[in-house]
C-alpha positions as a Python dict, from the first residue, in 0.01 Angstrom:
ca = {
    (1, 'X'): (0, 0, 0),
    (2, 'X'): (255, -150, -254),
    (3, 'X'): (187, 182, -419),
    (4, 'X'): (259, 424, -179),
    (5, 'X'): (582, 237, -95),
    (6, 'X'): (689, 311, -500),
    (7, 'X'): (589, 610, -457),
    (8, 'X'): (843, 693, -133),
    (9, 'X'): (1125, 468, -299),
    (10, 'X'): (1115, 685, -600),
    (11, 'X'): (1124, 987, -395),
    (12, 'X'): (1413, 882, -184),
    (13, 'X'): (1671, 755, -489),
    (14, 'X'): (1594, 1127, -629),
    (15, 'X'): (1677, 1258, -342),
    (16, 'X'): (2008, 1083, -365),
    (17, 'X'): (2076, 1152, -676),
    (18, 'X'): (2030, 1471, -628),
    (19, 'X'): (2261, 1477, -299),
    (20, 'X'): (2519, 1320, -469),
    (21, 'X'): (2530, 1518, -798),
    (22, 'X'): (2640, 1785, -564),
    (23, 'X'): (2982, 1573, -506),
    (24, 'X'): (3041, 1523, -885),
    (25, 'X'): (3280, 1793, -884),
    (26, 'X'): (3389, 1752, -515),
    (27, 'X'): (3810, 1676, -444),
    (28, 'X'): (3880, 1353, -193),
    (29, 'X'): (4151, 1500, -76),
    (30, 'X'): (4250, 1231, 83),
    (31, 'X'): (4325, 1005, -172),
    (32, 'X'): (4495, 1287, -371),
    (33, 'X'): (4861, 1250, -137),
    (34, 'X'): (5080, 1528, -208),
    (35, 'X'): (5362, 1346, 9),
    (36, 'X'): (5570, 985, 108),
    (37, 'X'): (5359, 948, 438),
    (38, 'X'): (5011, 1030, 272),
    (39, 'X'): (5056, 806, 5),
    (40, 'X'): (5159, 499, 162),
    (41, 'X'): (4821, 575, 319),
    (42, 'X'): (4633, 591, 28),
    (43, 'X'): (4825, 273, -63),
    (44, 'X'): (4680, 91, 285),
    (45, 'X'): (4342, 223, 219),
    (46, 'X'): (4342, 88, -161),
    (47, 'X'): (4444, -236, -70),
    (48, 'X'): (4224, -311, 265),
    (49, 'X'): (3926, -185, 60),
    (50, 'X'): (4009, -437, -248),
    (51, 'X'): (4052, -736, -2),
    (52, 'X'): (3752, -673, 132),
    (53, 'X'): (3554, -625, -169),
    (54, 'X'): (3666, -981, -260),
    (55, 'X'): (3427, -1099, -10),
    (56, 'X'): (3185, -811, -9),
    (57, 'X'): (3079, -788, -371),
    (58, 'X'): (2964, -1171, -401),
    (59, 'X'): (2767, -1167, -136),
    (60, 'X'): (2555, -888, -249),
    (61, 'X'): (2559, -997, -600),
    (62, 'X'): (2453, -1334, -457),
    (63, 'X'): (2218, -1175, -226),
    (64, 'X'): (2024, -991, -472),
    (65, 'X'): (2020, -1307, -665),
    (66, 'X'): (1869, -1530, -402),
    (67, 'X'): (1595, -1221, -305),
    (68, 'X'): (1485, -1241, -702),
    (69, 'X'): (1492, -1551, -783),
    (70, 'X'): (1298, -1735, -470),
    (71, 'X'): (1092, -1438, -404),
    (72, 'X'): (705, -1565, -315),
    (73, 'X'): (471, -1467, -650),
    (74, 'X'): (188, -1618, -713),
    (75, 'X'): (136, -1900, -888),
    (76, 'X'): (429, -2101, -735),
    (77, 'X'): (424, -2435, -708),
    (78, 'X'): (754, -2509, -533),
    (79, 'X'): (721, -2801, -273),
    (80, 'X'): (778, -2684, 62),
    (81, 'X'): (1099, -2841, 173),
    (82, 'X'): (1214, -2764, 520),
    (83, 'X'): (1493, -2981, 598),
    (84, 'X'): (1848, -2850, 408),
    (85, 'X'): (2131, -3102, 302),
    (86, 'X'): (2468, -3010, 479),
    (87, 'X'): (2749, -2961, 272),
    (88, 'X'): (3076, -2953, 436),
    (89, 'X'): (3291, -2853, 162),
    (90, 'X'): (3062, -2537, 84),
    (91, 'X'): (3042, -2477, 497),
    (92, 'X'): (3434, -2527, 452),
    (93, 'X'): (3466, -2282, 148),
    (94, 'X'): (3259, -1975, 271),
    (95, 'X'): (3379, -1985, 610),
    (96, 'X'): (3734, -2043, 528),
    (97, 'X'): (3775, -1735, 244),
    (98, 'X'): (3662, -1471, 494),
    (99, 'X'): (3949, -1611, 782),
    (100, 'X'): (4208, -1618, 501),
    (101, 'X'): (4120, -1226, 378),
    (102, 'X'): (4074, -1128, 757),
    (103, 'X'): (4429, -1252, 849),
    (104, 'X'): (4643, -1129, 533),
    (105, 'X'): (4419, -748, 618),
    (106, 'X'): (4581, -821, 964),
    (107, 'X'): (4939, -875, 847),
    (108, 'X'): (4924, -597, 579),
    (109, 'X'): (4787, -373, 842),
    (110, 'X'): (5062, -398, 1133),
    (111, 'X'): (5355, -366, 839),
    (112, 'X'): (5171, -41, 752),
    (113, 'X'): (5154, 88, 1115),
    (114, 'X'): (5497, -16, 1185),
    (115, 'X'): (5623, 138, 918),
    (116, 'X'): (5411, 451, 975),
    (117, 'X'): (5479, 518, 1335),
    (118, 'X'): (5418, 882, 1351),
    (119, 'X'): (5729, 998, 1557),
    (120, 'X'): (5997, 828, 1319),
    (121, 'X'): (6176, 1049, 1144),
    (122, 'X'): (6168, 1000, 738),
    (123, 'X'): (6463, 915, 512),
    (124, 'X'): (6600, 1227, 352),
    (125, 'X'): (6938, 1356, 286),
    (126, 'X'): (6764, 1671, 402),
    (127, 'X'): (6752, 1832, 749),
    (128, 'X'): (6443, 1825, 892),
    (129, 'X'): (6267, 2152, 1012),
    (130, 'X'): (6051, 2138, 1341),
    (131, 'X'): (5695, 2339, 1382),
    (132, 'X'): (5552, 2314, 1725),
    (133, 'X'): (5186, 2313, 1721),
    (134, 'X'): (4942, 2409, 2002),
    (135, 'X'): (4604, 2362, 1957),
    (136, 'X'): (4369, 2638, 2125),
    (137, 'X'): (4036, 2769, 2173),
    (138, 'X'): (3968, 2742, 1889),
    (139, 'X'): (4278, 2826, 1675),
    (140, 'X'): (4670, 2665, 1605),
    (141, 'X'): (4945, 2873, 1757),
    (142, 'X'): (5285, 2730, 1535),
    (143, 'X'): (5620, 2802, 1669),
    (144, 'X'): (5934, 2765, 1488),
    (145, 'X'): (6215, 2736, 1755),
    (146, 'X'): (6492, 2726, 1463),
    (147, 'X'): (6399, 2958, 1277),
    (148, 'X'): (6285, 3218, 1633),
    (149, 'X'): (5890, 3304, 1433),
    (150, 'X'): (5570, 3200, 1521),
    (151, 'X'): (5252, 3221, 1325),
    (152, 'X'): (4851, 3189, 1427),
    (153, 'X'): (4653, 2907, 1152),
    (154, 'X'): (4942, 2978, 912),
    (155, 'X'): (5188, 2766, 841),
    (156, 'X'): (5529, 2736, 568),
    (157, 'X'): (5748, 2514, 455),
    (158, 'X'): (5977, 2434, 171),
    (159, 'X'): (5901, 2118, -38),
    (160, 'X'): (6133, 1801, 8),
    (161, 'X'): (6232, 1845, 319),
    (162, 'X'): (6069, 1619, 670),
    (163, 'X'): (5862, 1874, 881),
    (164, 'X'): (5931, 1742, 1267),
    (165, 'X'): (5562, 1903, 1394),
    (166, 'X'): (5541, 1868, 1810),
    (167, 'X'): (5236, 1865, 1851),
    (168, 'X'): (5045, 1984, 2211),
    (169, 'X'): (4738, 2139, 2362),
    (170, 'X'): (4691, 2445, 2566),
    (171, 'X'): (4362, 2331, 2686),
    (172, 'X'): (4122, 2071, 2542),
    (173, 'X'): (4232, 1756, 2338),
    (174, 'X'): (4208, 1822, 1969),
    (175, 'X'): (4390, 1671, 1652),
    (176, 'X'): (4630, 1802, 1415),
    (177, 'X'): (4572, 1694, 1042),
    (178, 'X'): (4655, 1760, 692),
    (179, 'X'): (4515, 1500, 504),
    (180, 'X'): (4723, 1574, 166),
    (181, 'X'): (5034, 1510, 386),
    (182, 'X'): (4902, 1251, 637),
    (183, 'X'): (4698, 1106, 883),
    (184, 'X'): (4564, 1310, 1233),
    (185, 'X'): (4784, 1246, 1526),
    (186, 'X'): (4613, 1409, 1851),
    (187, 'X'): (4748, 1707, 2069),
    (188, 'X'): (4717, 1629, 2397),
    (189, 'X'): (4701, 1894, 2715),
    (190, 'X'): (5052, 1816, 2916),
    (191, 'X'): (5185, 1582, 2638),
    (192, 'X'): (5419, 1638, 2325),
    (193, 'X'): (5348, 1452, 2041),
    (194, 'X'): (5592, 1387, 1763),
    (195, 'X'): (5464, 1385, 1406),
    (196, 'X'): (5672, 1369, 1061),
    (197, 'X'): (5543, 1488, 743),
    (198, 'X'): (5652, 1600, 404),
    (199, 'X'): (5524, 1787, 89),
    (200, 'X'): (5689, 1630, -214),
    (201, 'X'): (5484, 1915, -433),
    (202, 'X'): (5440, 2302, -406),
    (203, 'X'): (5106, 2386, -308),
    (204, 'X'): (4860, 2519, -63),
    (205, 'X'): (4661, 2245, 148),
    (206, 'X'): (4411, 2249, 381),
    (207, 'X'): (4461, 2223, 753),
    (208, 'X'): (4235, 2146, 1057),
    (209, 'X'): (4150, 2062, 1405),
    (210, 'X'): (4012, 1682, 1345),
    (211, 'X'): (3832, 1706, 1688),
    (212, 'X'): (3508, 1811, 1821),
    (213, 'X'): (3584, 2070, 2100),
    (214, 'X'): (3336, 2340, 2110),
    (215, 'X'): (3109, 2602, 1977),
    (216, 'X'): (3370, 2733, 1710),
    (217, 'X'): (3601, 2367, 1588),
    (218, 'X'): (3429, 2427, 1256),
    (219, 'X'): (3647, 2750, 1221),
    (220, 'X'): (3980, 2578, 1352),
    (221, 'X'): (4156, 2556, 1038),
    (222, 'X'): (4492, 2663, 878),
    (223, 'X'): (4615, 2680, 561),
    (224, 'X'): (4973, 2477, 534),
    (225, 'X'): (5223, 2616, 238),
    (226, 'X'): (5463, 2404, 25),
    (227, 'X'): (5712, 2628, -116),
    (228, 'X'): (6079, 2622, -287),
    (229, 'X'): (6329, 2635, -27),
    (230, 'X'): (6481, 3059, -166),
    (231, 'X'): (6075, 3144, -142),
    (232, 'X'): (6096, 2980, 241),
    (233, 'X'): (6407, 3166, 336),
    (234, 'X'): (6239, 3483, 190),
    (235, 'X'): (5950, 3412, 382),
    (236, 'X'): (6122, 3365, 719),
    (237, 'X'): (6349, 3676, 685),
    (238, 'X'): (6038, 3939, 630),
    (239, 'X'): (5848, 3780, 923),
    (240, 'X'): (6179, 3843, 1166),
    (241, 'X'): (6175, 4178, 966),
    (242, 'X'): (5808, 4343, 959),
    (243, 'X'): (5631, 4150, 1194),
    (244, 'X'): (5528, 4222, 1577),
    (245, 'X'): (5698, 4035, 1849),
    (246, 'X'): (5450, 3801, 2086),
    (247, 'X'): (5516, 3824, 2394),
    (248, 'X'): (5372, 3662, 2711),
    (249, 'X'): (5146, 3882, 2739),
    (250, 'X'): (5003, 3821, 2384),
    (251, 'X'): (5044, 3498, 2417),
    (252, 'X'): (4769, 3531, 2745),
    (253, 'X'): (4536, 3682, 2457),
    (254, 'X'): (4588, 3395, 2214),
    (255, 'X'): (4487, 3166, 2506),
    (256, 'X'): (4107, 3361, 2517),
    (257, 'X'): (3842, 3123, 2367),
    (258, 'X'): (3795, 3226, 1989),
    (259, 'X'): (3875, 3235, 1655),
    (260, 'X'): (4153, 3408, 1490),
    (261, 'X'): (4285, 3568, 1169),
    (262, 'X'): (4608, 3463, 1032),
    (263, 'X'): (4839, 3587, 1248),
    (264, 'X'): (5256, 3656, 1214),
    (265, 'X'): (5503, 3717, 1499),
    (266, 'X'): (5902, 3819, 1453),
    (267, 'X'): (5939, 3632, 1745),
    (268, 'X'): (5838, 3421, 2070),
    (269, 'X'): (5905, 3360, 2468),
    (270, 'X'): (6188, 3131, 2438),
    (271, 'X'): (6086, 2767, 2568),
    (272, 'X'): (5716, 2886, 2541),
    (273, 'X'): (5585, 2536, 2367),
    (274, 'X'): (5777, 2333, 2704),
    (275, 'X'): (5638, 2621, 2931),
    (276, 'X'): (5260, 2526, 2761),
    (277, 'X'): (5310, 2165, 2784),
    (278, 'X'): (5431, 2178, 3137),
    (279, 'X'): (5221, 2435, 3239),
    (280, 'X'): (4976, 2178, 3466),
    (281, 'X'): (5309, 2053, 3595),
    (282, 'X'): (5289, 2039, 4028),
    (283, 'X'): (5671, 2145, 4157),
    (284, 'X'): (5860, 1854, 4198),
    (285, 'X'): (5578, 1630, 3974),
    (286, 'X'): (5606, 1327, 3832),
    (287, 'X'): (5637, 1523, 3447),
    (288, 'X'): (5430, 1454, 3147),
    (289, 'X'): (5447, 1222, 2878),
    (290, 'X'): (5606, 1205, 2525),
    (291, 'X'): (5553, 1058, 2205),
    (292, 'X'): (5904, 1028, 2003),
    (293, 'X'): (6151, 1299, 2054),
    (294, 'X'): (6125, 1566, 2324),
    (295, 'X'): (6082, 1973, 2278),
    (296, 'X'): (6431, 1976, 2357),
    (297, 'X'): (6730, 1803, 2193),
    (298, 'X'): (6756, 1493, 2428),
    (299, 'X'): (7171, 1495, 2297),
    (300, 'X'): (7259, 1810, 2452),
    (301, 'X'): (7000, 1883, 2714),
    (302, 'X'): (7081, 1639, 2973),
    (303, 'X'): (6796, 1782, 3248),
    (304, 'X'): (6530, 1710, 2975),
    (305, 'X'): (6691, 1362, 2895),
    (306, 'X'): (6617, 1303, 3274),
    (307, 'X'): (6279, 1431, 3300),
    (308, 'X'): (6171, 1250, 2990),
    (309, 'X'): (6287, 888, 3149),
    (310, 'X'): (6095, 957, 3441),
    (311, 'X'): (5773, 1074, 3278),
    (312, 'X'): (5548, 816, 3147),
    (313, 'X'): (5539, 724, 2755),
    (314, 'X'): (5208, 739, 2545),
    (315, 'X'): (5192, 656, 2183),
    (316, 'X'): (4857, 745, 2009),
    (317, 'X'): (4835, 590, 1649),
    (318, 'X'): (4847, 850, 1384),
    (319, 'X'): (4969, 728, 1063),
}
């Protein structure tokens, strides 16, 4: 018997290996930040995992210890001693370490998500730029209301400056998330979510719907661009130029269950990302929810200032 359990031990650290040898070469994106919000996230991971290795390591060093050293072998001639000593200084130490790393994890955790509140806006002397975001079945649909373009699992930015995403749902909940920028924050059918982000590096990174939410979530993914701020404008000026305009119409397409190609559009439906999130909106209802800012400029739309106040506030943790 002791045989045949070699046997399958040997066969399953192989199999390991082998699993993991596939990884070698693998990038953890996540703990490679490209910007300020991703890696002060890296920073809280570091540090929560180090605190709790300080109690974590000894006790499997100490476990393996124990397991060798009064294993049963034969031979032994040990006295059988059932009643222990009690030692309040050791009950004292080992119970009194854990409480101490527990409660400085706790403080070092609420300064990080205070300080990473998803909807507040990041110190730059740079304007930020705002992409609305709406997840779909089973693609993003990105608006830029400043800039009058809208793009389908695409998305462009310069480097430097805050991205202001809005973040919302045209159907099921999902979750928005670039991991080289920052941590998921969800969309949410008849809510608007508020999410800052920046890219302190040019580069291409990976984009995706963080959410389980049907047959094709696996192909929900987007490519987000870093670029110089001349390369942006370029950008921005041959979409307006060459591309076709969506209309409501398309827009009804986009809304099919599917997947999609990258897709570019010269221009949008004004108010289309408050049409989507108020589209389950009864006349005369009670409104929806916001996280942070509004779709609109609270300052100089004074109907949306009112409709926000009487709606009812969520905040979903996303930093």
């Amino acid at each position: 018997m002791r045989r045949y359990y070699r046997m399958l031990m040997t066969v399953l650290f192989l199999t390991m290996a082998f699993a993991l040898s596939g990884c070698s070469g693998a990038q953890y994106i996540v703990l490679d930040p490209k910007g300020p919000i991703g890696q002060s996230q890296k920073d809280l991971i570091i540090i929560t995992t180090l605190l709790c290795a300080i109690i974590i390591v000894p006790v499997l060093i100490l476990t393996a210890i124990i397991v060798w050293r009064y294993r049963d072998r034969p031979g032994r001639k040990a006295s059988y001693q059932p009643h222990w000593e009690h030692s309040t200084k050791l009950e004292a130490t080992w119970w009194a370490i854990p409480i101490v790393i527990i409660a400085i994890i706790g403080v070092v955790t609420v300064n990080y998500t205070y300080m990473l509140e998803p909807s507040k806006p990041l110190e730059s002397d740079k304007q930020p730029i705002t992409i609305q975001a709406t997840s779909m079945d089973w693609k993003w649909l990105f608006t830029y209301p400043d800039e009058d373009i809208a793009t389908v699992n695409y998305i462009k930015f310069p480097e430097g400056v805050p991205i202001r995403f809005q973040l919302t749902a045209d159907t099921a909940m999902n979750s928005f998330w670039i991991p080289q920028l920052g941590g998921q924050l969800y969309s949410m059918s008849g809510m608007a979510m508020t999410l800052y982000l920046q890219a302190d590096e040019q580069g291409s990174y990976y984009g995706s719907g963080a959410n389980f939410n049907g047959k094709d979530f696996a192909q929900m993914t987007f490519t987000a661009d870093a670029v110089s701020q001349e390369e942006y404008d370029k950008w921005v000026s041959e979409v307006k130029g060459d591309a076709p305009v969506l209309t409501m119409d398309g827009y009804e397409s986009l809304t099919s269950p599917g997947p999609s190609d990258v897709q570019l559009f010269s221009s949008f439906p004004e108010g289309l990302f408050d049409k989507i999130v108020t589209q389950y909106v009864e006349e005369g209802g009670g409104g929806h929810g916001h996280h942070g800012a509004s779709a609109s400029d609270p300052k100089t739309d004074d109907s949306q200032t009112a409709f926000n106040t009487n709606s009812t506030q969520n905040e979903h943790a996303g930093h």
